[in-house]
C-alpha positions in Angstrom: 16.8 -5.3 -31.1 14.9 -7.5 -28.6 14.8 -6.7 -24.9 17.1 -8.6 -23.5 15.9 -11.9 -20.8 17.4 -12.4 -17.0 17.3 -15.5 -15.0 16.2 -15.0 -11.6 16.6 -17.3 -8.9 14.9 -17.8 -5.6 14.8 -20.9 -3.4 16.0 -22.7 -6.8 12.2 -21.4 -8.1 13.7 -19.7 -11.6 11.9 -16.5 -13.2 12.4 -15.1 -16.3 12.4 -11.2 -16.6 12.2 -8.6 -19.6 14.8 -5.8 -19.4 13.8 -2.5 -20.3 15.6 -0.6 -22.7 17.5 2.2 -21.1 20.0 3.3 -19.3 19.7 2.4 -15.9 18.5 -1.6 -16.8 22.3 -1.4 -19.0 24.0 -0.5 -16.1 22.3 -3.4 -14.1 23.0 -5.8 -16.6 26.4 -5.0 -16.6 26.9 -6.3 -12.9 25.3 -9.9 -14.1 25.8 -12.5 -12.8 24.7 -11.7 -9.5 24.1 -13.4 -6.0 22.4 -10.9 -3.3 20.6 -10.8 -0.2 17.6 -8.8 -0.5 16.3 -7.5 2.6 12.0 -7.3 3.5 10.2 -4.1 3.4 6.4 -3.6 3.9 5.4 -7.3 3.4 5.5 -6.0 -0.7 9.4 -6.1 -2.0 12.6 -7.3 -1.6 15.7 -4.6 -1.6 18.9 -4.9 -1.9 21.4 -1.9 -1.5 24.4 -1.1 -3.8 27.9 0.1 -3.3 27.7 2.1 -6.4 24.8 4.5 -8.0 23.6 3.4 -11.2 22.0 5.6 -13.8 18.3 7.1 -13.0 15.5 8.5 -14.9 13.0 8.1 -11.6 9.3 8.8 -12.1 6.2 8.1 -10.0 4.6 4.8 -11.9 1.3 5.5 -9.8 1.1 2.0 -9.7 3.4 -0.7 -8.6 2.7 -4.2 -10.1 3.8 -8.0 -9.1 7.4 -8.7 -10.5 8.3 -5.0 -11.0 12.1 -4.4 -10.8 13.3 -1.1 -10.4 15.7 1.4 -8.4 15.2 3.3 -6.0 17.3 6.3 -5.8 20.2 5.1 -7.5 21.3 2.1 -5.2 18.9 0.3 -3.9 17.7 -2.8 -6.0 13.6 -3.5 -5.3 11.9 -6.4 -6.4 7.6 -6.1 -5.9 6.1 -9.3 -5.1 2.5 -7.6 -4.3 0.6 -4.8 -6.9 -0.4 -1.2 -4.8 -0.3 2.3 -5.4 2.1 4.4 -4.6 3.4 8.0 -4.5 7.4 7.6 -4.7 9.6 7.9 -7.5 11.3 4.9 -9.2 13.4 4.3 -12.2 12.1 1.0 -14.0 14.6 -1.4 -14.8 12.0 -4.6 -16.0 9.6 -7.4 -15.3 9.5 -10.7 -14.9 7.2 -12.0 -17.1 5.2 -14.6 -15.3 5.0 -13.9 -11.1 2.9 -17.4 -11.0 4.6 -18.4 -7.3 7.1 -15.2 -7.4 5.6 -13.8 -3.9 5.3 -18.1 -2.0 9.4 -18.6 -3.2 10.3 -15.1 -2.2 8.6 -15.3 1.3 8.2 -13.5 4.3 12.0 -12.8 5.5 15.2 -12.1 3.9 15.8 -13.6 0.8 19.3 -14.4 -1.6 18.5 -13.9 -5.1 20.5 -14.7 -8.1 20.2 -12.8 -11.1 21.6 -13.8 -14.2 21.7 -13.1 -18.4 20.2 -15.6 -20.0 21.5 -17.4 -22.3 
């Protein structure tokens, strides 16, 4: 079976992303449709903190890339809108497939973000 495809909305500038297939990007998908605030961190990502833990499997990628989505710990939602290295532990959730003007729409502030299936 395919990956499945999100929707993800800034500014009214839609991405498409690729879910992984595991656990954790299930669980995720379960709470679409979604409208957050993600908060700034480190001029790099956009988080967002949950009520409720979803499921981890949390590794250190080495490498963060543009348009990553992951968790971190098991509540807090990160979007990467830069690529660095790194040396904490994620679980990865997906990707969105072409960052062409992800980190311009995101911007330098807080941020809502709608994520969606799609259909």
């Amino acid at each position: 079976m395919k990956n499945p495809k999100i929707k993800i909305t800034v500014n009214s500038k839609i991405f498409t992303a690729t879910l992984l297939d595991n656990n954790s990007a299930k669980a995720f998908k379960e709470l679409l449709p979604l409208t957050i605030k993600m908060n700034e961190l480190n001029s790099n990502e956009k988080y967002h903190d949950f009520s409720q833990s979803l499921p981890t499997n949390s590794s250190n990628p080495g490498m963060i890339n543009n348009g990553d989505l992951m968790l971190y710990g098991s509540k807090t939602l990160v979007l990467f809108y830069k690529t660095f290295s790194t040396s904490y532990n994620y679980t990865k959730l997906g990707k969105i497939d072409d960052v062409k003007g992800l980190a311009s729409a995101l911007g330098s502030g807080n941020v809502t973000v709608t994520f969606e299936l799609e259909c």
